[in-house]
Structures are given as C-alpha cells and as structure tokens.
N, C-alpha and C positions, 0 to 999 in steps of 0.2 A: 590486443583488444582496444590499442588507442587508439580514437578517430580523430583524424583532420580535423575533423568539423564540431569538435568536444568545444562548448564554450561554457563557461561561468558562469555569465549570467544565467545559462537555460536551467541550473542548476536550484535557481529562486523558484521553480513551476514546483519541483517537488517538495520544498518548504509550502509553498499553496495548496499543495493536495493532502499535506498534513492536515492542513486548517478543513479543508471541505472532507477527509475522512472524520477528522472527528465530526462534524455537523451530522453527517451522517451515521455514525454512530448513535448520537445525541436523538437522533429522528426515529430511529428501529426503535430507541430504549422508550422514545412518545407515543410507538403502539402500539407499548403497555400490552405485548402477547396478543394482540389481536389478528395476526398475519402470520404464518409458518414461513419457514425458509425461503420453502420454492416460491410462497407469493412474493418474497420481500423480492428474490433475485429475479425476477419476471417483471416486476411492475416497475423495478432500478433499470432493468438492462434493457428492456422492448421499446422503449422509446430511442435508446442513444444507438438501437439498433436499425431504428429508420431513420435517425437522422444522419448517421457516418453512411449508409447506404445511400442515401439523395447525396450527400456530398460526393459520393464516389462517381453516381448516375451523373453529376451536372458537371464536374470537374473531367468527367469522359474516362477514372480510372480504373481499368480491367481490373477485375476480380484474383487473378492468378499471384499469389506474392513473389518477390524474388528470393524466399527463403522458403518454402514449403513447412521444412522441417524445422526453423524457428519460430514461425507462425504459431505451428502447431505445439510447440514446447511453450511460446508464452501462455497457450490457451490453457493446452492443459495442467500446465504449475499453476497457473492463476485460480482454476477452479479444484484443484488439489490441496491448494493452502487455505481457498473458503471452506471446502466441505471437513479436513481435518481438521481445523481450529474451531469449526462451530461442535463437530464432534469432542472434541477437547474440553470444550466451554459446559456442553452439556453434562459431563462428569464432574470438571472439576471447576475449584471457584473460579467466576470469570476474572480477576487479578490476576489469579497465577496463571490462566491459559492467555490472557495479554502481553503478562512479561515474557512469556515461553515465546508465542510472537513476534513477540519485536529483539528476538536474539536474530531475526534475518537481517539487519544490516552488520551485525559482527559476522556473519555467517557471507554475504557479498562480499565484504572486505577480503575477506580471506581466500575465498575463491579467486578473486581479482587481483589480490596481490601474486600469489602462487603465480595467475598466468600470466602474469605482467611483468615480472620478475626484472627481468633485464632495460623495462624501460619505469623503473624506479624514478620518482621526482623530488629534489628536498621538501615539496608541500605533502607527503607524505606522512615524515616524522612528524609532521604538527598535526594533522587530521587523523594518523591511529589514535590516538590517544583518545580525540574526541570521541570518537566512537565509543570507549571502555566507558569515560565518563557518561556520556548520555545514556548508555546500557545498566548503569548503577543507578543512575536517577528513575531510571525505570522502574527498578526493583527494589528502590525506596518508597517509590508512589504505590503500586502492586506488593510489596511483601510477599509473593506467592510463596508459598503453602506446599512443598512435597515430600508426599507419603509413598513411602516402598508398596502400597495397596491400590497404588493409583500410576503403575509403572506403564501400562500401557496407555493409558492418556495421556501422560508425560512424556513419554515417546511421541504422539501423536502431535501433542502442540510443538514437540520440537522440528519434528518434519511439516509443520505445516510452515514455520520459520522456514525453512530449508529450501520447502519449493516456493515460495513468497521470494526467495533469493534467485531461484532461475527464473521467474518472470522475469525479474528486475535485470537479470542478465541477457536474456533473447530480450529486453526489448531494447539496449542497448549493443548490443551485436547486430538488432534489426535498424539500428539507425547508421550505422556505420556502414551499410550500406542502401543507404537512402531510401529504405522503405517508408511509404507513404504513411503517416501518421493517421491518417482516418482510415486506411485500409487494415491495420494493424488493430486500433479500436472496434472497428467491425468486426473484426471475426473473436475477437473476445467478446464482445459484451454477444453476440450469437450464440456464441458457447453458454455464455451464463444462461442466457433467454429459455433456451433450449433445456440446459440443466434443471432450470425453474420447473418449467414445464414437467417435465421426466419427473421432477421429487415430488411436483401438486398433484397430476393424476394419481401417485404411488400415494399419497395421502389424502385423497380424495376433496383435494381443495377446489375453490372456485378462483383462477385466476384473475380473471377479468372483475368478477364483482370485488376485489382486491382494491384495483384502484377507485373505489367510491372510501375508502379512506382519506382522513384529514389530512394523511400526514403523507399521502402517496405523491402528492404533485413536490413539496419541496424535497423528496426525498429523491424523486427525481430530479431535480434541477440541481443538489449537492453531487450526487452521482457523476451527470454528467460534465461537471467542471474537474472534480477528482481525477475522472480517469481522460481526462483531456489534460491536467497539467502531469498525474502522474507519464502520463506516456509519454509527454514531450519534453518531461525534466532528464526520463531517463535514457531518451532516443539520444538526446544534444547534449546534456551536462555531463558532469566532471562525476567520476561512480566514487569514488571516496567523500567526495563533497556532500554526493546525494546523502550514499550512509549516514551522514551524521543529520543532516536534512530531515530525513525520514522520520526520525525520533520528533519531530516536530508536535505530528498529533497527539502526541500524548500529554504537555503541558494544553494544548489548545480543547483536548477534554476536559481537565482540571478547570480550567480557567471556566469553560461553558458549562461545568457541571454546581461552579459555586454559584455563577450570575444567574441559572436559571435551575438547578434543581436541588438548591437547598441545602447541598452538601457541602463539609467541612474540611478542614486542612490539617492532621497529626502535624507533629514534632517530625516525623519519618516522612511524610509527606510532601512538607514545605522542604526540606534539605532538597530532596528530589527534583523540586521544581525548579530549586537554585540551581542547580548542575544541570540541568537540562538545559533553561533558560541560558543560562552563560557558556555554555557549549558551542550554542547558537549564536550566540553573540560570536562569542572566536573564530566558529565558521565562516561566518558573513566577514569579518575583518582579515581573515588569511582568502579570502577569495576575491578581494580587492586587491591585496599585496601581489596576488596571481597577477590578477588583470594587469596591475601595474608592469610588472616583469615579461609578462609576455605580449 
C-alpha cells in the first residue's frame, strides 16, 4: 500500500481540509434548517462538479479512470458514510454520532497497518499513539451518550466511520497509481450531485431555488477547497500522518464555534482540546524528523 510517491508534506492538505470541513459544518449549522440534505449536497457538490469537469475538458483528460473499481469504491463509501452519519445524527445526539465518526481514522490505521504489515516504519510507534490520543480528545469534546435503545444508530454512526475509512483508502490506492486528482473529484462530487438530486425529488424539494440562500455561495467555496485538499492530502501523504491529521476539524469547530456562535468550553471540553491540539503539534514535529531522515 506504500507509494513512491507518498510525501509529508502532502500530508498538510489534510490538516487544511480539517479547517474547511469544519467551515462547512459551521455554514449547514447557519441555515438554521432552512435546506434538507439533498439541497445541501446539490448546491456543495454541482458546482465543483463543472468545475473538475472543464478542468478535465481543457487538461484533454479522458473520462475512463485507471481503477474502475476504485473510483467506484471512493464514490460509493463516500456517500455511504454521508447518508449513514446523517442518519445517525437524526436519531441520536449530534456529539455522540460525531465522535462515532471520527473513530474512522482509528478505523484507517488499522486497516493499513494489517496490510502494511511487513513494511512497518519506526514513525509508526510514535503516530499510533497519536491517533488513540486525538480519538480521546474527541470524546472529551463530544461526551457521546450510548444507550442499548439506540443500538441500531450506534451501529449506524459506526459504519458510517468505517466507510469514511475506505474513501480514505481508494483514494489513496487511487494515487499510487497516478490517477488524475480532478478526475477522482469528478466523479465524487457527481455521485453527490446526483444523490442530491434523487433525495430532493424523494422530498419534494426545490433544488435550484436552494441556492438563493445566504449561506449557499460560501458553502460552496468551503466545499470546494475541502475536497480538493482532502483528495490530495490522501492521494500524496503519509496514511498514519493523515489519521492523526484528520482529527484536525474538530478543535477547528470548537475554536469557530466560541469566536462566532457563542458557545462555551467545560472542564471536559478544554482537556480535549489540549490532546487534540498537542497531538497535532507532535504530528507536525515527527513529520519533519521524517523529512529529515528520508
């Protein structure tokens, strides 16, 4: 699963896509219910879906991927862990279906360790760790909440973790063999587009007058840098590095939810953000000592 062409630095895109998923977050939570699913995923995904589509038309890149069957695995994990975590979220409190969540980068690791086995590296033993840490800080910030009455949504957020972990996996298999970064975005954010679609007629929404929302244009431009750093953190970087990476948006909600929505910091809360925060820190200094040594 290791690529030649795995570098460190690319590893910083998914620490950015942290920061632009919370933004985005932050943006859904500003339209205060005024938008159902399928409009949110329709008015985010049809734009970055003609714009990776001209990038394809002008760059002269064929349509056809060189993985079929990875393509297709990013796509469809990618919209298996939206539609079960949102499902999740609708049952249970959104905290507890957050932290359920974000157990997909423990859930990566360990998939990648297993098939990596034999090319084990000593930056390993210092970035598992990170991971358990950042995953406690999570679930100090969230506190989630689980009740034996609530075992199939609990299942639910935990598979939507799961498959949140094969994107991250096909789209790092898809770079290892140099599939095209805007062709791989294309046909996800199409999937989403489409899925939109399919959930707004099934709810009898209006797509289109969607975007005369305030909040539609930056929700679009957070979008489209998220899954332009998420895809290229995880095409080019280091997958243990990313893991801990990942856990990024979740201090970068906290942070944006005291500066602009008014909310407070527990005792539980701040411990969290300490282990997150200095997690991140570690990371970033064990991936310089990389660089150095290799």
């Amino acid at each position: 699963m290791k690529s030649q062409k795995e570098v460190p630095n690319f590893s910083l895109f998914v620490l950015c896509s942290g920061f632009f998923s919370a933004c985005v977050t932050s943006s859904i939570k500003l339209t205060d219910g005024t938008l159902e699913l399928g409009q949110i995923l329709f008015i985010r995904y049809l734009p970055l879906t003609l714009i990776s589509l001209g990038i394809l038309l002008i760059k002269s890149t064929g349509f056809k991927p060189l993985s079929i069957f990875l393509t297709f695995t990013r796509v469809l994990s990618g919209l298996l862990a939206v539609g079960l975590f949102t499902l999740a979220a609708q049952k249970l409190p959104v905290a507890t279906a957050q932290a359920l969540f974000y157990c997909s980068p423990l859930f990566t690791a360990i998939i990648f360790c297993i098939s990596s086995f034999k090319q084990a590296t000593s930056a390993w033993k210092k970035l598992i760790p990170l991971i358990f840490v950042g995953l406690a800080g999570v679930f100090l910030i969230n506190r989630p909440h689980l009740s034996s009455d609530e075992i199939l949504f609990i299942v639910m957020g935990f598979a939507s973790a799961g498959f949140l972990s094969f994107a991250s996996l096909a789209l790092k298999a898809l770079g290892t063999i140099d599939e095209p970064s805007s062709r791989t975005i294309f046909y996800f954010s199409l999937g989403c587009t489409i899925f939109g679609s399919l959930i707004s007629y099934y709810q009898g929404t209006d797509v289109i007058q969607s975007f005369d929302c305030r909040i539609a244009w930056p929700l679009i431009g957070f979008t489209i840098f998220q899954q332009l750093t998420v895809t290229i953190g995880w095409m080019r970087g280091l997958t243990l590095l990313n893991c801990v990476f990942q856990f990024f948006g979740v201090p970068c909600a906290v942070i944006i939810g005291l500066m602009f929505f008014q909310e407070t910091l527990s005792v539980s809360e701040t411990l969290g953000l300490i282990l997150l925060i200095s997690s991140e820190i570690v990371a970033l200094w064990i991936m310089k000592t990389y660089k150095q040594q290799h």
